[in-house]
N, C-alpha and C positions, 0 to 999 in steps of 0.2 A: 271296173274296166276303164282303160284310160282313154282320152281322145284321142290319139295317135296308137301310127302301126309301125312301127322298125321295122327297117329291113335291110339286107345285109349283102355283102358280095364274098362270097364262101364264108367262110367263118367270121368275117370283118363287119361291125356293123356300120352302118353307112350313112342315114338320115332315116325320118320317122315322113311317112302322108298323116294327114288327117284322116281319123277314122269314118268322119261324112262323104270322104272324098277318096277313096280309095282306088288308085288306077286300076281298069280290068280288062282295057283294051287301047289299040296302038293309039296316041297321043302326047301331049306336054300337061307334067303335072307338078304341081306347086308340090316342094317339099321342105322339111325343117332339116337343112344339116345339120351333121355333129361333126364338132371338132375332135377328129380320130385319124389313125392312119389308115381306115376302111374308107372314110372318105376320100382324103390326099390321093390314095389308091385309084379309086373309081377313077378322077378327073387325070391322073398318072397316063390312066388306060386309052381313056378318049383323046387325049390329046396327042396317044401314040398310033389313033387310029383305030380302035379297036371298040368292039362293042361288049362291054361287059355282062357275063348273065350275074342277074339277083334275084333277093328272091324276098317276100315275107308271107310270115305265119296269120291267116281270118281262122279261130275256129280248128278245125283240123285240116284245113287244106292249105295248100301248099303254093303260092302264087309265085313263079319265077316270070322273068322275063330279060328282056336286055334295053342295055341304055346305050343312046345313041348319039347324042350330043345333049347339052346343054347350055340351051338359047339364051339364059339371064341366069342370075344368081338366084339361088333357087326354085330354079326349074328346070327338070331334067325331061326328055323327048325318049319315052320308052314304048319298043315295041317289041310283036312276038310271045305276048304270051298264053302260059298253061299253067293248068289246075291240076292238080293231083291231092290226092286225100294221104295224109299224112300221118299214118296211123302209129 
């Protein structure tokens, strides 16, 4: 199992949390970008205003949420989220 969790904005992957640190309720959470067009996308979205849902895979559940700004580099202000089992 790796130390980080990917997560994605629809099919686009995005940046990875830390697996100790896993967001699961509205806050700012340090994340590792990747250099992708899922990322480029993300900050595309918020600087057009908009709040993007994403989402990543613990296990078989399903953690979506949305991202609402992005206060520093590497850290992104997400809130809104649910759980669903991902079967």
């Amino acid at each position: 199992m790796t130390d980080e969790v990917t997560f994605f904005m629809g099919s686009q992957v995005v940046g990875a949390f830390p697996r100790n640190r896993l967001p699961t309720m509205d806050g700012s959470y340090s994340y590792e970008p990747f250099r992708s067009p899922g990322h480029l996308n993300l900050h595309i979205q918020l600087k057009a205003g908009n709040a993007p849902l994403c989402f990543y895979k613990d296990g078989t559940q399903r953690v979506s949420f949305c991202v609402t700004a992005s206060p520093a580099q590497g850290v992104l202000t997400l809130v809104g989220f649910e759980v669903a089992n991902d079967l």
